[in-house]
Backbone as CSV, one residue per row, in Angstrom:
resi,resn,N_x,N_y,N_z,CA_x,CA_y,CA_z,C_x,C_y,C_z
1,UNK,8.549,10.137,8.869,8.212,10.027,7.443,6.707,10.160,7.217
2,UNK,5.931,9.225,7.667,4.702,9.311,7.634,3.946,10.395,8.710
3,UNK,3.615,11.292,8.348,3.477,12.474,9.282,1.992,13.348,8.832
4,UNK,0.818,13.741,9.068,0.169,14.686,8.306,0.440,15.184,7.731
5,UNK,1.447,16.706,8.213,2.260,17.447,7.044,2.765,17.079,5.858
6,UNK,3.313,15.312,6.065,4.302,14.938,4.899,3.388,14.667,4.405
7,UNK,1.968,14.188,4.263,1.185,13.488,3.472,0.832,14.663,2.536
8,UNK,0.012,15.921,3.134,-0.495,16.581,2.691,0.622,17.632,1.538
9,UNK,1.944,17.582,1.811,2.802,18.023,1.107,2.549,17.331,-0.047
10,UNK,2.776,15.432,-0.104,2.956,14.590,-1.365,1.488,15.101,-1.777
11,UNK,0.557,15.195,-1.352,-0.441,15.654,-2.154,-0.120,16.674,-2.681
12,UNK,-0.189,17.614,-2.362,0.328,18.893,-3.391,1.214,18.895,-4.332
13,UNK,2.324,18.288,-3.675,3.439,17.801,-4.727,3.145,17.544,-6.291
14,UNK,2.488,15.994,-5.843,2.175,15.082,-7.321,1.178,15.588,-7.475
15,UNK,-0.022,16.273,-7.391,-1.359,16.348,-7.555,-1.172,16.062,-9.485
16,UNK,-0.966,16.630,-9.949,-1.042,16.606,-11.563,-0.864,15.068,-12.020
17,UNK,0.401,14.335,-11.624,0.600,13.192,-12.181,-0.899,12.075,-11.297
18,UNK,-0.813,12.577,-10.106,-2.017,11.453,-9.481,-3.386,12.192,-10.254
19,UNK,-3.516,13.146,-10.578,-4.847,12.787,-11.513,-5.160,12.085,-12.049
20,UNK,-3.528,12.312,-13.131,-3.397,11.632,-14.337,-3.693,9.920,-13.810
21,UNK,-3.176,9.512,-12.661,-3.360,7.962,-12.645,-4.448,7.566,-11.965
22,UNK,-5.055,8.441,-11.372,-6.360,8.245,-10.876,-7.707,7.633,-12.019
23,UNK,-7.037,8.874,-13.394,-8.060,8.253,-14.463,-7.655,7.045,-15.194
24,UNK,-6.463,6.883,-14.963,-6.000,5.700,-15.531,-6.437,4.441,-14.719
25,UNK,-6.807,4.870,-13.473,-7.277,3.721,-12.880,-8.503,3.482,-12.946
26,UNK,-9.375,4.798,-13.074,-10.717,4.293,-13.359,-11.425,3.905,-14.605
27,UNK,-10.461,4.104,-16.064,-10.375,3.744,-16.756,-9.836,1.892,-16.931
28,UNK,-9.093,1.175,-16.235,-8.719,0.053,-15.731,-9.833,-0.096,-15.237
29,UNK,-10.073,-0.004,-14.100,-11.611,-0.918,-13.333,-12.573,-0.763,-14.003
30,UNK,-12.983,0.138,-15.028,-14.386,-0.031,-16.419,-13.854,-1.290,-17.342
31,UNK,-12.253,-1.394,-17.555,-12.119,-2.363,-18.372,-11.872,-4.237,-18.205
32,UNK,-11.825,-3.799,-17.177,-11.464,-5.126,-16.661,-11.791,-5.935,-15.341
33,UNK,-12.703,-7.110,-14.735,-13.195,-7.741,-14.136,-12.680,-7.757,-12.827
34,UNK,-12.324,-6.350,-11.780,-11.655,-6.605,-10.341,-12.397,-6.021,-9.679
35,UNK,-11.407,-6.452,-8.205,-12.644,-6.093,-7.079,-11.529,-5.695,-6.200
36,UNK,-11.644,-4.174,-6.683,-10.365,-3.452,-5.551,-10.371,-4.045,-3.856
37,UNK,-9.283,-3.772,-3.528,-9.746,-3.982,-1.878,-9.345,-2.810,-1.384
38,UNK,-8.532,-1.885,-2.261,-7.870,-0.791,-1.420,-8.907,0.671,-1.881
39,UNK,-9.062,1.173,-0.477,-9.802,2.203,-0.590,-8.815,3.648,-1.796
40,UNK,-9.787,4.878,-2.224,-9.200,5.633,-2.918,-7.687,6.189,-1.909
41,UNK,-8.029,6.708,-0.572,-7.081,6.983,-0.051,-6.184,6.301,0.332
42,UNK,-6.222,4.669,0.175,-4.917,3.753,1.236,-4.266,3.962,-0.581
43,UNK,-4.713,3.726,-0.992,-4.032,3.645,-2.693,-3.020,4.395,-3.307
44,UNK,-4.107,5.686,-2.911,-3.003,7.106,-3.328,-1.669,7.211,-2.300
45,UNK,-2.008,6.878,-1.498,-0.969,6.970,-0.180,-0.157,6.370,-0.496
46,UNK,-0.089,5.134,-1.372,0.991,4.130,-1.241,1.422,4.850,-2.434
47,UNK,0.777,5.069,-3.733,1.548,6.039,-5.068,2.098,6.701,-4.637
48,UNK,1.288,7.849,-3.783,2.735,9.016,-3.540,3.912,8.616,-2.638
49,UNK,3.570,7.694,-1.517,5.031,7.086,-1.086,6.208,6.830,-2.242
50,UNK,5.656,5.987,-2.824,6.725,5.815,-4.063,7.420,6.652,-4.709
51,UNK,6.585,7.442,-5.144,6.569,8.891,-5.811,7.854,9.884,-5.008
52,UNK,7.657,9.991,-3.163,8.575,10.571,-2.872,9.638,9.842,-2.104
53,UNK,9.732,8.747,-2.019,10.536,8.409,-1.419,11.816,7.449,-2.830
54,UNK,10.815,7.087,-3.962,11.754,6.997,-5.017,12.454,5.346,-4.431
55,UNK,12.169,4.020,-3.838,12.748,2.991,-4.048,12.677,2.288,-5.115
56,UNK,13.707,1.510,-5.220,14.062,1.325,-6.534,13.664,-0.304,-6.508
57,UNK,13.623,-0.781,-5.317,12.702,-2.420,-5.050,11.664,-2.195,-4.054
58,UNK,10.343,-3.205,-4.933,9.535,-2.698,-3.970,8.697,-3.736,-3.978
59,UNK,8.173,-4.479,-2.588,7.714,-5.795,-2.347,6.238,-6.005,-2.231
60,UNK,5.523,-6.355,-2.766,4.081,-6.670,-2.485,3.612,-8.253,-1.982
61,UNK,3.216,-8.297,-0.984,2.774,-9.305,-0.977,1.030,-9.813,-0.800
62,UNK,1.050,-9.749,-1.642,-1.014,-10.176,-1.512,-1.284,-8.899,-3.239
63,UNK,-1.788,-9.401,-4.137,-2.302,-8.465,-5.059,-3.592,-9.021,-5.546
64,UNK,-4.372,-10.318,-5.320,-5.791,-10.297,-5.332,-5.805,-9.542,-6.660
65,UNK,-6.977,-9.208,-7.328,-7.218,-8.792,-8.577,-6.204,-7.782,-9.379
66,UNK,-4.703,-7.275,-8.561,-3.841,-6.147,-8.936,-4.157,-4.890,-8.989
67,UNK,-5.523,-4.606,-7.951,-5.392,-3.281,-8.455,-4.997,-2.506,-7.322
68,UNK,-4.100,-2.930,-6.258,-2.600,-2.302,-5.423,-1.801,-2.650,-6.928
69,UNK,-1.422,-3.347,-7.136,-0.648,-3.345,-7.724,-0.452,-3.024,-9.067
70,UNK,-1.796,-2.381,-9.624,-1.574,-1.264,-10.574,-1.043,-0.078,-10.097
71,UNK,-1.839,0.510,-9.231,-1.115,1.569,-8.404,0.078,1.863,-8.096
72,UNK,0.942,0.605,-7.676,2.078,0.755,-7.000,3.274,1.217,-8.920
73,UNK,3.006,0.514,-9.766,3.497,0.052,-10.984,3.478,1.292,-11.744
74,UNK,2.389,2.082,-11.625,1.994,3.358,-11.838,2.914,4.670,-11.442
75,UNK,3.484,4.411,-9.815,4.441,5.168,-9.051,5.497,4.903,-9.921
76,UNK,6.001,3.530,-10.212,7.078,3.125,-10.511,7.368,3.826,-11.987
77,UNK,6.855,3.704,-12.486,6.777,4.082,-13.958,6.372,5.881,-14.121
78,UNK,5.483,6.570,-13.051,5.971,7.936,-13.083,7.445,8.602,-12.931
79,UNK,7.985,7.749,-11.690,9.646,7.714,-11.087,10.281,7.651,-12.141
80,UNK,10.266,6.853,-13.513,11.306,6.333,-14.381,12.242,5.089,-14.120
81,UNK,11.813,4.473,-12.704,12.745,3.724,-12.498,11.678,2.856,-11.341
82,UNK,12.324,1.454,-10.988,12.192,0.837,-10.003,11.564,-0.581,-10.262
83,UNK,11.225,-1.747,-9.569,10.853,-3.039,-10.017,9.811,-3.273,-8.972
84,UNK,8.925,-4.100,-8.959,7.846,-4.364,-7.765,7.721,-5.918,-7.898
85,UNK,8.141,-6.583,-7.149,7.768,-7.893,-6.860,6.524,-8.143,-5.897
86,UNK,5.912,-9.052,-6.644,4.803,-9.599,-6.134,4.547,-11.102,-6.116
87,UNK,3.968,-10.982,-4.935,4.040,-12.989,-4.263,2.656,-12.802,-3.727
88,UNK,1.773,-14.050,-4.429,0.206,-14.229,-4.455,0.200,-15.702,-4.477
89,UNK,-0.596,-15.883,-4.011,-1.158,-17.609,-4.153,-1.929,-17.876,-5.419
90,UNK,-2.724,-16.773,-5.807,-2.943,-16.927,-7.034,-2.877,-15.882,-8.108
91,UNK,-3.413,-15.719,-8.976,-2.557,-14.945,-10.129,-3.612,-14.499,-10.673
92,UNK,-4.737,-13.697,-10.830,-5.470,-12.946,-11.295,-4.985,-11.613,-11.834
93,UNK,-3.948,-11.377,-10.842,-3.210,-9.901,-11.363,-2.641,-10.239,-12.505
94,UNK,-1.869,-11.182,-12.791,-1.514,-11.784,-14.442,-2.556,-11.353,-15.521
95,UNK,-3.854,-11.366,-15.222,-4.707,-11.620,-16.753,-5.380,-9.938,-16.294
96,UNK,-5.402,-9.257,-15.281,-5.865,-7.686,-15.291,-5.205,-6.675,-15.396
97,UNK,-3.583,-6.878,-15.344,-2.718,-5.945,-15.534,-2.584,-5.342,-16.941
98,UNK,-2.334,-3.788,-17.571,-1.963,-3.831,-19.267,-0.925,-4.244,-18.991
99,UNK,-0.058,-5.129,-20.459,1.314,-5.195,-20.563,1.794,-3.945,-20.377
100,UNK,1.884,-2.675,-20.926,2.664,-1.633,-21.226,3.230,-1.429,-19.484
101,UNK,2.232,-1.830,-18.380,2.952,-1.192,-17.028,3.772,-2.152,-16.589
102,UNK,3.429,-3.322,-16.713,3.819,-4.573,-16.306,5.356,-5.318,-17.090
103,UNK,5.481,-5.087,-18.305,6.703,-5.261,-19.361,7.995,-5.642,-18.676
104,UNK,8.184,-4.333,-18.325,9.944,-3.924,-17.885,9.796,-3.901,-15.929
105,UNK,9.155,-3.738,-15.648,8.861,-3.115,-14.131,8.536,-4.334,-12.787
106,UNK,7.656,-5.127,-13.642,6.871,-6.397,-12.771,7.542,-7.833,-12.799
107,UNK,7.937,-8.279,-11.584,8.456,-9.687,-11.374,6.962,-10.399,-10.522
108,UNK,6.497,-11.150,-10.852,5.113,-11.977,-10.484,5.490,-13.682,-9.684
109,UNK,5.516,-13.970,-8.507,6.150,-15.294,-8.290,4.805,-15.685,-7.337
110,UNK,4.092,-16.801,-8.354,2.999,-16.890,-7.543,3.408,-18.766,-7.037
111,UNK,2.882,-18.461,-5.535,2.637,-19.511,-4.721,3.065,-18.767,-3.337
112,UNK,3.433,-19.550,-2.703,3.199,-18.882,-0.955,4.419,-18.263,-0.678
113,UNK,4.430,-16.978,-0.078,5.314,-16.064,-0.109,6.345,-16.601,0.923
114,UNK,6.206,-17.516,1.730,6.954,-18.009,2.805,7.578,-19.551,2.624
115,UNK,7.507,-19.400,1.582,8.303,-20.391,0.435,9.519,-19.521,-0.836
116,UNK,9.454,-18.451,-0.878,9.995,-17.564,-2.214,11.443,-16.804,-0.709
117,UNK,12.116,-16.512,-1.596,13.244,-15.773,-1.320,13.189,-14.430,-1.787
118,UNK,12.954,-13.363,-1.238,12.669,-11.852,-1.479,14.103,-11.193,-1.500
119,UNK,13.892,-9.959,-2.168,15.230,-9.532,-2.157,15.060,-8.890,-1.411
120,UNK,16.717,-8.513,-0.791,17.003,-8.199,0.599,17.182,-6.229,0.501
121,UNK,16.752,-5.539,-0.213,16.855,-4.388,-0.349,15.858,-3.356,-0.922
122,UNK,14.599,-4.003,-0.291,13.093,-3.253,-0.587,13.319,-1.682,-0.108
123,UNK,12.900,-0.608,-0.508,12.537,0.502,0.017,10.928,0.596,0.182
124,UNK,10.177,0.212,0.041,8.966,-0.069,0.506,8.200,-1.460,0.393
125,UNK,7.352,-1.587,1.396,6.712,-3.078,1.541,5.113,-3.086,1.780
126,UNK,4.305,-3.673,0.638,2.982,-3.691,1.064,2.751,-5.294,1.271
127,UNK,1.847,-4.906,2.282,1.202,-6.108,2.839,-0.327,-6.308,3.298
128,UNK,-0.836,-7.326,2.562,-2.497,-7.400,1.931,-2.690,-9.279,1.736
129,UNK,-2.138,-9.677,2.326,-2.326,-11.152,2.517,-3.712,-11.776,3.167
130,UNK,-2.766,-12.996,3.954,-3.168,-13.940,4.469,-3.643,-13.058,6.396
131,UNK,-4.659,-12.738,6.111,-4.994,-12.141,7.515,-5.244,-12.913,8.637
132,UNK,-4.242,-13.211,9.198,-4.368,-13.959,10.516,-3.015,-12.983,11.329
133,UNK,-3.218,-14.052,12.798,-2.484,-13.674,13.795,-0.951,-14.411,13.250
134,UNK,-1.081,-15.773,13.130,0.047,-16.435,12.782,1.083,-15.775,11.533
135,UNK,-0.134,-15.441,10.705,0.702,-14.414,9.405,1.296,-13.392,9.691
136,UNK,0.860,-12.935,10.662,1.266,-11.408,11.129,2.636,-11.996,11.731
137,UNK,2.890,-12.930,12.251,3.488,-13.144,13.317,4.864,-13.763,12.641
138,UNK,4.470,-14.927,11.470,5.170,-14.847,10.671,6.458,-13.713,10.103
139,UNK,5.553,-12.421,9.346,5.784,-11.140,8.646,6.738,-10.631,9.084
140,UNK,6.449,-10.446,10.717,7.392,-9.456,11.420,8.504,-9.839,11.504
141,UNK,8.849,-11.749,12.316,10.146,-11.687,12.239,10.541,-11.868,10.786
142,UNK,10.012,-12.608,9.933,10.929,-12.977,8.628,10.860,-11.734,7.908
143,UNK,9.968,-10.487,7.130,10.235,-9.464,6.699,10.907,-8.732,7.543
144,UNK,9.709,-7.729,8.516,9.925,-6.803,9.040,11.304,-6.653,9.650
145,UNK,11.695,-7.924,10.435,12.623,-7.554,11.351,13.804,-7.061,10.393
146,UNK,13.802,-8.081,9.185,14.951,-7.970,8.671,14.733,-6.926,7.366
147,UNK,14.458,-5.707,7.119,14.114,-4.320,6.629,15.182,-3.497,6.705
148,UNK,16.092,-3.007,5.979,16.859,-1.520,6.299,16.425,-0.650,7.115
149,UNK,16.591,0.261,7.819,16.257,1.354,8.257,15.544,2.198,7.677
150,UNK,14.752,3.033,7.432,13.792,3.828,6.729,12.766,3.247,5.587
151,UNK,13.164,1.782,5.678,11.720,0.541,4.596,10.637,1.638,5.066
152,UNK,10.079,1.763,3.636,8.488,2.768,4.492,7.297,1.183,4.167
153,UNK,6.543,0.768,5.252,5.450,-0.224,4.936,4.244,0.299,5.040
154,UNK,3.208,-0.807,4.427,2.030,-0.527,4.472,1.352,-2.112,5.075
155,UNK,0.554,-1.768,5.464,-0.189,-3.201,5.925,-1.922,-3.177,5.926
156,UNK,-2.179,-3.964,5.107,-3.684,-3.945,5.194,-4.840,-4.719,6.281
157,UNK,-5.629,-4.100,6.636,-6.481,-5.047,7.268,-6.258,-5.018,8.654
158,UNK,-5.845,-3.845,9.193,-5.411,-3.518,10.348,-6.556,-3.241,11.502
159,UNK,-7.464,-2.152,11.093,-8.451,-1.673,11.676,-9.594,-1.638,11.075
160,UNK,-10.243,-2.762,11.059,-11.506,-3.167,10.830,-12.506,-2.493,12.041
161,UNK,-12.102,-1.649,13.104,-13.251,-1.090,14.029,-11.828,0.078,14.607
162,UNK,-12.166,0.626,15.780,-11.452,2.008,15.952,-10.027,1.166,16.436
163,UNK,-9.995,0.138,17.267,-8.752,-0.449,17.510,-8.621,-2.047,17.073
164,UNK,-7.491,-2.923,16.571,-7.440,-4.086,15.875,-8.212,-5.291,16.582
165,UNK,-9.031,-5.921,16.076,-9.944,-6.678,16.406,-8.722,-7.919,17.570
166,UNK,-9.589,-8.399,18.752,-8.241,-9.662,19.857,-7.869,-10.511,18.562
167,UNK,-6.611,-10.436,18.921,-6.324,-12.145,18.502,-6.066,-12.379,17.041
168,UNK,-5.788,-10.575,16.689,-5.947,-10.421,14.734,-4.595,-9.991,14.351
169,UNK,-4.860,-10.100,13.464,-3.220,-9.508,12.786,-2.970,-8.076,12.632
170,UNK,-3.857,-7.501,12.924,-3.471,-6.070,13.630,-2.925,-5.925,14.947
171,UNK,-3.615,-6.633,15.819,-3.372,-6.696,16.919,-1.654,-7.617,17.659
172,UNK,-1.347,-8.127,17.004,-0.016,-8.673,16.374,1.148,-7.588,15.657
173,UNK,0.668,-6.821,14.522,1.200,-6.049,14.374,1.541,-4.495,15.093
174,UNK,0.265,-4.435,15.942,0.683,-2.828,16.728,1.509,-3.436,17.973
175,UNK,1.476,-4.659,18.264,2.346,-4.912,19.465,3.990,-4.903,19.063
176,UNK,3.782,-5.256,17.962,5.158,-5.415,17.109,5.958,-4.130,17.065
177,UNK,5.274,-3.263,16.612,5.688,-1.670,16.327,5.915,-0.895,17.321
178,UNK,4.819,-1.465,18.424,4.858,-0.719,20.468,6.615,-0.837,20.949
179,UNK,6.351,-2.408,20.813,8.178,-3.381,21.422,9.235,-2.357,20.486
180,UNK,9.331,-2.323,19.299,10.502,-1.363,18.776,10.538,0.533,18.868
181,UNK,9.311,0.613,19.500,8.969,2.376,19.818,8.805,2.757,18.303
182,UNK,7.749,2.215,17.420,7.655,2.938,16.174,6.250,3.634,16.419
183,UNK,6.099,4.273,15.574,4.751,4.956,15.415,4.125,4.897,14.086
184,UNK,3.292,4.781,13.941,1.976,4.888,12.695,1.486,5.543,12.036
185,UNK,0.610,5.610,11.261,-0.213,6.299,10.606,-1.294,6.039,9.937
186,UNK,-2.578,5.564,10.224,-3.997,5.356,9.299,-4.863,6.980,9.170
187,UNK,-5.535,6.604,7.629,-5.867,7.240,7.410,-7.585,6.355,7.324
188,UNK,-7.890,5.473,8.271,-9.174,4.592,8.087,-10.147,5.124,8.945
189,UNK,-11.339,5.352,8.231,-12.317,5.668,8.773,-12.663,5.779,10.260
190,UNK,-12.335,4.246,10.789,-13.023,3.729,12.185,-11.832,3.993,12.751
191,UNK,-10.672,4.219,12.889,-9.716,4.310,13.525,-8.890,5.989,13.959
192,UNK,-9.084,6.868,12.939,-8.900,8.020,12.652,-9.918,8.878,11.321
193,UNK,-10.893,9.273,11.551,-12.070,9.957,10.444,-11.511,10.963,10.606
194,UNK,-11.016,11.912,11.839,-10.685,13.326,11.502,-9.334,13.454,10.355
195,UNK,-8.413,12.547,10.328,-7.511,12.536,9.368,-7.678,11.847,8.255
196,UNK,-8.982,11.412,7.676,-9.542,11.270,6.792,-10.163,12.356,5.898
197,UNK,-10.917,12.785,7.113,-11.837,13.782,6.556,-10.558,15.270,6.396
198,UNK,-9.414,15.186,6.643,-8.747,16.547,6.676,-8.124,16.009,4.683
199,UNK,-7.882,14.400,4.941,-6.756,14.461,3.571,-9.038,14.705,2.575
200,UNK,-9.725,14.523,2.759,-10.524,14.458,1.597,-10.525,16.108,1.548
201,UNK,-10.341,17.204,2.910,-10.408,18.437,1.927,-9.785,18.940,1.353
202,UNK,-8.183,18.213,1.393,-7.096,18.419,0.913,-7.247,18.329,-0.775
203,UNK,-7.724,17.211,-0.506,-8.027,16.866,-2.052,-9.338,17.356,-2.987
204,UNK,-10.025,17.992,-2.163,-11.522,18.581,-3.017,-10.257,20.260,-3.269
205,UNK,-9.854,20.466,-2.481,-9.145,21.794,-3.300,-7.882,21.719,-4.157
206,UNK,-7.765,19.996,-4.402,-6.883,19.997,-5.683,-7.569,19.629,-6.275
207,UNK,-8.608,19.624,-6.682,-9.559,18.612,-7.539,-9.552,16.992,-7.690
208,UNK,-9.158,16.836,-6.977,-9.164,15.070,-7.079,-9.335,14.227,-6.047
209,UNK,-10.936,14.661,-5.654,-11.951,14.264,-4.810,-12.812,12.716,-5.184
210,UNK,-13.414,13.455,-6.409,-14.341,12.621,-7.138,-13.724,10.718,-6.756
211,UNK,-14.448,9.992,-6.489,-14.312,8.721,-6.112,-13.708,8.509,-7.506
212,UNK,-12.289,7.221,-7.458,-12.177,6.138,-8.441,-13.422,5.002,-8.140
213,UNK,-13.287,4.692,-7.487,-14.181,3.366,-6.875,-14.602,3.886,-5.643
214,UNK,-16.329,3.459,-5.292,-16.608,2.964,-4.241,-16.704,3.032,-3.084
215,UNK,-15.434,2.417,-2.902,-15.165,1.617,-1.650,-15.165,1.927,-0.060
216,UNK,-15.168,1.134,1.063,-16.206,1.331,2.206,-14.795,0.877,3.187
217,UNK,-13.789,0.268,2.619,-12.782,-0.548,3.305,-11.715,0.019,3.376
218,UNK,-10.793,0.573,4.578,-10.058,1.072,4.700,-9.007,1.014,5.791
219,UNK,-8.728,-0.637,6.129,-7.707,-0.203,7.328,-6.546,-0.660,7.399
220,UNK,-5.755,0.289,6.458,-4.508,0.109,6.159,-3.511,1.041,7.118
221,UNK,-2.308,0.539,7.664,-1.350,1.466,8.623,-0.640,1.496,7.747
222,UNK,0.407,2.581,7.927,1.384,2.852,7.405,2.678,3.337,8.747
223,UNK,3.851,2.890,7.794,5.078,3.364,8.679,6.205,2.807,8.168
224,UNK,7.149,3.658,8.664,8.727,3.534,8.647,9.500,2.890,9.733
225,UNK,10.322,2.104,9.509,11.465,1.607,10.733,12.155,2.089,10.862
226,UNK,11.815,3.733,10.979,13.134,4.863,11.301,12.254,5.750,11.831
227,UNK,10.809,5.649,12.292,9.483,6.766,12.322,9.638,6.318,14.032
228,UNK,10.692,6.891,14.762,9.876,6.806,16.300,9.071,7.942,16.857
């Protein structure tokens, strides 16, 4: 699933509608008081997942100021269909979200996600929490293990340097993915730049290069529990 080719396809694919939400997002961060954590590319990556893979539940856990989770809400609402639950300790995404995305689409259950009961039929899962080893460790058996076949995930905070820092929740999680024979995909700077630098020329020849935000932070994996 997660493959170069497939990426660079969903780029071409959506290019028109991800403009369109690209300005909608940078229009959002002029209006309202957040502090993205997700780089332009871990962002788009997770929209167009949505976009082509089309689940109709979709789990967030960690949304910090919401702006993953504008993004993700954004997919949902290009699709015509789908719901995104989100579990935060605290609720900032409440007062930065517009109603119009949030209305029909967004279930919000704030306090500790390992207290809440998730529904059992996500087609995709982001994860942007509590960064530790224990969390990680947590994740895998109580989410991960228990995932359908083809769940596409995302996980943040993976590769903070070219491989996951000892003793981190990356390092927790690639052992996790090794034991079941899955395989990966970052598109983060310190970990993979040549497949960075291939999706940014991808995108200077669709036009939608130009930065939304910033940002310097990027080590999000991606993958499927059907991607060996």
């Amino acid at each position: 699933m997660y493959t170069v080719d497939t990426l660079i396809d969903w780029y071409r694919e959506y290019a028109p509608d991800l403009r369109v939400a690209r300005e909608e997002q940078r229009e959002l961060l002029a209006q309202r008081a957040m502090r993205p954590k997700l780089d332009d590319i871990e962002a788009e990556i997770c929209y167009l997942s949505l976009r082509a893979l089309r689940p109709h539940t979709v789990i967030e856990i960690g949304s910090f100021h919401g702006w993953s989770t504008s993004w993700l809400l954004r997919a949902l609402r290009d699709n015509g269909d789908g719901v995104l639950h989100t579990y935060d300790r605290i609720d900032h995404a409440r007062r930065n979200l517009p109603d119009a995305l949030t209305r029909t689409r967004w279930h919000f259950t704030h306090g500790d996600v390992r207290d809440a009961e998730l529904p059992d039929n996500a087609g995709f899962v982001l994860i942007d929490a509590r960064h530790t080893a224990g969390f990680a460790r947590w994740y895998t058996s109580a989410i991960l293990d228990r995932l359908k076949p083809a769940t596409a995930v995302a996980v943040h905070d993976v590769f903070h340097a070219r491989r996951p820092w000892p003793n981190s929740e990356g390092t927790v999680l690639l052992r996790w993915l090794r034991s079941r024979g899955l395989r990966y995909l970052t598109a983060a700077r310190n970990a993979d730049p040549d497949l960075r630098d291939h999706l940014l020329s991808v995108k200077r020849r669709l036009h939608i290069s130009a930065p939304v935000h910033n940002g310097a932070h990027d080590p999000m994996a991606f993958f499927a529990l059907d991607q060996l």
